[in-house]
C-alpha positions in Angstrom: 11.1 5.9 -7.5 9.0 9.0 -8.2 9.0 12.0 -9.6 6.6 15.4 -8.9 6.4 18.3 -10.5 4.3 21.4 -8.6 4.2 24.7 -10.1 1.7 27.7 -8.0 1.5 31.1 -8.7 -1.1 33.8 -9.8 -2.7 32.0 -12.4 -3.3 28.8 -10.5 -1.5 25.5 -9.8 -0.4 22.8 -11.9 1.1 18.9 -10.7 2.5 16.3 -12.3 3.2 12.7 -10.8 4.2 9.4 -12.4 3.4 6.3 -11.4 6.2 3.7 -10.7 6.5 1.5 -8.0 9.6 -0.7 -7.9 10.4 -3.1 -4.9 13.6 -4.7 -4.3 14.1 -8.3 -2.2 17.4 -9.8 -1.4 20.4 -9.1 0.2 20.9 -5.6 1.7 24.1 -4.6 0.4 23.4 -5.8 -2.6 20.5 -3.7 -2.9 21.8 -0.7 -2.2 24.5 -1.4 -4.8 21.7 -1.5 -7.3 19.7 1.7 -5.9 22.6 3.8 -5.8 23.4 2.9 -9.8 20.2 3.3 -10.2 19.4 6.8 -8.3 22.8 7.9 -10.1 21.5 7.8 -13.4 24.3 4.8 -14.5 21.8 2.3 -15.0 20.0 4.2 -18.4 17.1 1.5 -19.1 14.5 -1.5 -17.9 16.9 -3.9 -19.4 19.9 -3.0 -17.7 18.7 -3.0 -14.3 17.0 -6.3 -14.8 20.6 -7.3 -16.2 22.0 -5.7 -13.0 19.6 -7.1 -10.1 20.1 -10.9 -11.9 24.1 -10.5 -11.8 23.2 -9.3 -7.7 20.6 -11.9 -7.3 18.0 -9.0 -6.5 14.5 -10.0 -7.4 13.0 -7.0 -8.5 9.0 -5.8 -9.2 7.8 -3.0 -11.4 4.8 -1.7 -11.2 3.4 1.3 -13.0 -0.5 1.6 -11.3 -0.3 4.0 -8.1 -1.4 7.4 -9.0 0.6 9.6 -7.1 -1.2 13.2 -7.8 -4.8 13.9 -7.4 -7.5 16.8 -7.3 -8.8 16.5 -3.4 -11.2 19.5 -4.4 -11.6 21.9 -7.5 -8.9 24.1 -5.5 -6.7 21.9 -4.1 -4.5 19.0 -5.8 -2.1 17.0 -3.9 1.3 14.4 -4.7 3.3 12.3 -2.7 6.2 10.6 -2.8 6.7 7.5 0.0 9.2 5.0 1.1 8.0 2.0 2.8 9.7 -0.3 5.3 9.6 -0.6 9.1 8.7 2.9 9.2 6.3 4.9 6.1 8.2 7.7 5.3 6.2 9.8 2.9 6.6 13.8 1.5 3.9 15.3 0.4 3.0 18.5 -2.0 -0.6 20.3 -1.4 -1.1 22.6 -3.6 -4.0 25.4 -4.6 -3.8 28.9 -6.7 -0.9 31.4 -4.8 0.0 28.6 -2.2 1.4 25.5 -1.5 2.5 23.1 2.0 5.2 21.3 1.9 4.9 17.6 4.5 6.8 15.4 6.2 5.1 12.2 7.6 6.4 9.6 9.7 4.1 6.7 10.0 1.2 8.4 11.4 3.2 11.7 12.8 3.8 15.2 10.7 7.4 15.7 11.5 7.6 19.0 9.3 5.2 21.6 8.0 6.2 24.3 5.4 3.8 27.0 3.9 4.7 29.2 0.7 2.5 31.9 -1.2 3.3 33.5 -4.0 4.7 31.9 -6.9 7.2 28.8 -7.2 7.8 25.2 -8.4 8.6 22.2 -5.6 10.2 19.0 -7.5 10.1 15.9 -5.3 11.8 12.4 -6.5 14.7 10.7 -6.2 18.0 12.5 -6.8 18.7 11.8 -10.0 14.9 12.5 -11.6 14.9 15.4 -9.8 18.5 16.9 -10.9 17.5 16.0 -14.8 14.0 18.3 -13.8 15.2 20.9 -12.2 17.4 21.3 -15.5 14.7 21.3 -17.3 13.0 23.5 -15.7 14.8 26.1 -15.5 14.8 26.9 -18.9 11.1 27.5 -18.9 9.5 27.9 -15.3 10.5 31.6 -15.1 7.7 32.2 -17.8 5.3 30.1 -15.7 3.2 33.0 -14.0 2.8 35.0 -17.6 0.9 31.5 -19.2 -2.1 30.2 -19.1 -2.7 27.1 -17.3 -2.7 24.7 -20.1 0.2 26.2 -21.3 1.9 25.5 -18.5 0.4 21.8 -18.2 1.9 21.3 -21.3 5.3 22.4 -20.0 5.3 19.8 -17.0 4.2 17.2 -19.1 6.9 17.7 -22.0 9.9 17.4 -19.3 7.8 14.3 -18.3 7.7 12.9 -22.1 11.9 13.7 -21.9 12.5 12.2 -18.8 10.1 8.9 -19.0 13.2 6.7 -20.5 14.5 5.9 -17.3 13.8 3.2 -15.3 12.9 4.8 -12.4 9.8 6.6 -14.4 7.0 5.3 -15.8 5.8 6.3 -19.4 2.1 7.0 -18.1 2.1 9.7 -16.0 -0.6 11.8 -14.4 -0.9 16.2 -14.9 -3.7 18.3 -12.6 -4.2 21.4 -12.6 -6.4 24.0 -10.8 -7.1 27.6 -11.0 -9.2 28.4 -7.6 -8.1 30.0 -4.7 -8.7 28.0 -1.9 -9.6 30.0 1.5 -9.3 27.4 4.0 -6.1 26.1 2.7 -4.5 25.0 5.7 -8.1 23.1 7.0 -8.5 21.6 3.8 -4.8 20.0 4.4 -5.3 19.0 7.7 -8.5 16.9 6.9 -6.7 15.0 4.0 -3.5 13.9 6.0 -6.4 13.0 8.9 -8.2 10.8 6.2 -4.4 9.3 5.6 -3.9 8.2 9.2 -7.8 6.7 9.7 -7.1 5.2 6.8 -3.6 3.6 8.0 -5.4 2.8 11.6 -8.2 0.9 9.0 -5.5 -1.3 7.0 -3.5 -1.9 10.4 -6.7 -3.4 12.2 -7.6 -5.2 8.9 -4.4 -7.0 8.8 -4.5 -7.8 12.8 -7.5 -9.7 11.7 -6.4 -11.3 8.4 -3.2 -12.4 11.0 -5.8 -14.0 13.3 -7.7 -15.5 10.3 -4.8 -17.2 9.1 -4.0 -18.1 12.3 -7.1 -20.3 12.6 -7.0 -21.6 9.4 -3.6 -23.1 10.2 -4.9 -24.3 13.4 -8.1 -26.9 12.0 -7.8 -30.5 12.5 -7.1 -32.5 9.7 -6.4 -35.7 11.9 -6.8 -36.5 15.3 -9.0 -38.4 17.9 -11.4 -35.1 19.1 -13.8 -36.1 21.4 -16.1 -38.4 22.7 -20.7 -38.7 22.2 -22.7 -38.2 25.4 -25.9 -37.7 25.2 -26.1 -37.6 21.5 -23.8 -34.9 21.3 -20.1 -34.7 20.9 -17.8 -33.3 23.5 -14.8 -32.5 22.0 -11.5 -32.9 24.4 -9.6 -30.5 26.2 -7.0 -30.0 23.2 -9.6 -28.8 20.7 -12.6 -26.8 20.5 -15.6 -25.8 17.6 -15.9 -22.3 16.5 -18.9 -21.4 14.4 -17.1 -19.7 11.2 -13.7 -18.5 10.1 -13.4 -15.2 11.5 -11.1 -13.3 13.8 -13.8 -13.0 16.8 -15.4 -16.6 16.6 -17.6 -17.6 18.6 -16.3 -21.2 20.6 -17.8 -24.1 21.7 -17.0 -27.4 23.6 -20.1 -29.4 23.2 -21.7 -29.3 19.5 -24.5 -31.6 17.5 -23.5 -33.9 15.2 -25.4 -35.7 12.3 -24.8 -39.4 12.0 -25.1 -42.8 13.0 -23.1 -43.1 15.8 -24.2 -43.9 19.4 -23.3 -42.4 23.1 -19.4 -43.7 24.0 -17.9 -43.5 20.1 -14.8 -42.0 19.9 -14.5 -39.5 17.0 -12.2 -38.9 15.1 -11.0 -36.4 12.5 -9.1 -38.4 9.4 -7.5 -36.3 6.6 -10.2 -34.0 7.1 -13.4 -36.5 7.1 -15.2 -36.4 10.7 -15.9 -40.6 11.6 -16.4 -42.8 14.5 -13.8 -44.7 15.7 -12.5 -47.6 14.0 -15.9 -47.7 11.5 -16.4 -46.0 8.5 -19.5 -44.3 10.0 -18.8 -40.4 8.8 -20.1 -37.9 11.1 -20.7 -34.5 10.1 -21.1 -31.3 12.2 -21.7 -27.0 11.3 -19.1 -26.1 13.1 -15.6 -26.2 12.5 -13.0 -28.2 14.8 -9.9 -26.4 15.4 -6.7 -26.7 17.9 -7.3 -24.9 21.3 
């Protein structure tokens, strides 16, 4: 859905990012009938895609909050652009005074590296966005190394404000600029896409956990006979066991106290949730938390 904007040359560096997000759900083929309208240019506003992905039966979410360009350093801004399914596919733009790298990235590999010095403007989106840029730009980016910085910030964000009617472009965008050399380009690139895959490994364990979280959750009693008192404490039966807190590394347990008036040989039993004894209405009540095996 994006589109970036990267000028570098003598007088600094200048980037420009929107900020759309759109996600498609329903049938495949129908989907890509609506992306390719869409990447075309024949779909020419919000209205007539939503029109579009109803007469498909696509279900469609905009979203206009991920800031796609950012200053990693006072030398050094970056954008990226990103398609995410089975695999993460993402491009990204680094950027400082004289220099830029180009990225490829697949899921936590760099498939491609390209380095450029000197002057030059790198427009990443999809293919219609960029075409209409590109247009755009070269009417003015020729005069790009002769302006001031600002002036050329002022540039990137006009073909913005020209562009920003279609649907694949979100009226706020985002424009950084910097006008420092940075010496340890390459290193300063590295380190960033290493923060990007630490932080991928992070999300990756955090959703193994949520998994296992969710998979306990589904797994508490809400009914069932569960064990048996001895000894004035209840042993629960070989289906089930007590885990001390929601959590994916819980710690388990097959014998646990219990509070209540009950007495050694009641059978207890879970009903819609409430802990009890057997065939009374004596509840029972216990810290831990009775789950499946």
């Amino acid at each position: 859905m994006s589109l970036i904007i990267c000028y570098y040359g003598k007088n600094g560096a200048v980037m420009g990012g929107d900020r759309r997000q759109v996600f498609f759900r329903g049938d495949e083929e129908k989907r890509k009938i609506l992306e390719e309208k869409l990447y075309s240019g024949e779909i020419k506003s919000e209205e007539e895609l939503y029109k579009l992905a109803e007469e498909l039966n696509i279900k469609i979410i905009i979203e206009d909050s991920r800031e796609k360009v950012r200053k990693i350093s006072d030398s050094v801004i970056v954008g990226e652009v990103r398609s995410l399914g089975i695999d993460a596919k993402r491009r990204r733009v680094y950027a400082t005074k004289g220099k830029c790298a180009i990225i490829d990235i697949l899921n936590d590999t760099v498939t491609n590296e390209i380095i450029k010095e000197g002057f030059g403007i790198v427009v990443l989106g999809n293919k219609f966005l960029k075409r209409k840029a590109e247009e755009e730009l070269k009417k003015t980016a020729k005069l790009f190394p002769m302006m001031t910085i600002q002036q050329v910030e002022d540039a990137i964000k006009e073909i913005f404000e020209k562009l920003k009617w279609h649907p694949t472009l979100s009226e706020v965008y985002d424009v950084c600029s910097v006008n420092k050399y940075e010496k340890n380009f390459e290193e300063v690139v590295k380190k960033d896409i290493e923060s990007l895959f630490k932080y991928r490994e992070e999300l990756r364990k955090q959703l193994i956990d949520f998994g296992k979280v969710m998979t306990i959750v589904n797994k508490i009693v809400k009914n069932g006979e569960i064990g048996v008192i001895k000894d004035g404490k209840l042993h629960l039966y070989d289906d089930y066991i007590a885990i001390d807190k929601i959590d994916p590394n819980p710690k388990i347990f097959k014998v646990v106290d219990v509070e209540g008036n009950f007495k050694n040989g009641d059978i207890v039993v879970i009903e819609n949730g409430d802990m009890k004894i057997k065939g009374t209405n004596e509840k029972v009540a216990t810290e831990y938390i009775i789950v499946y095996k």
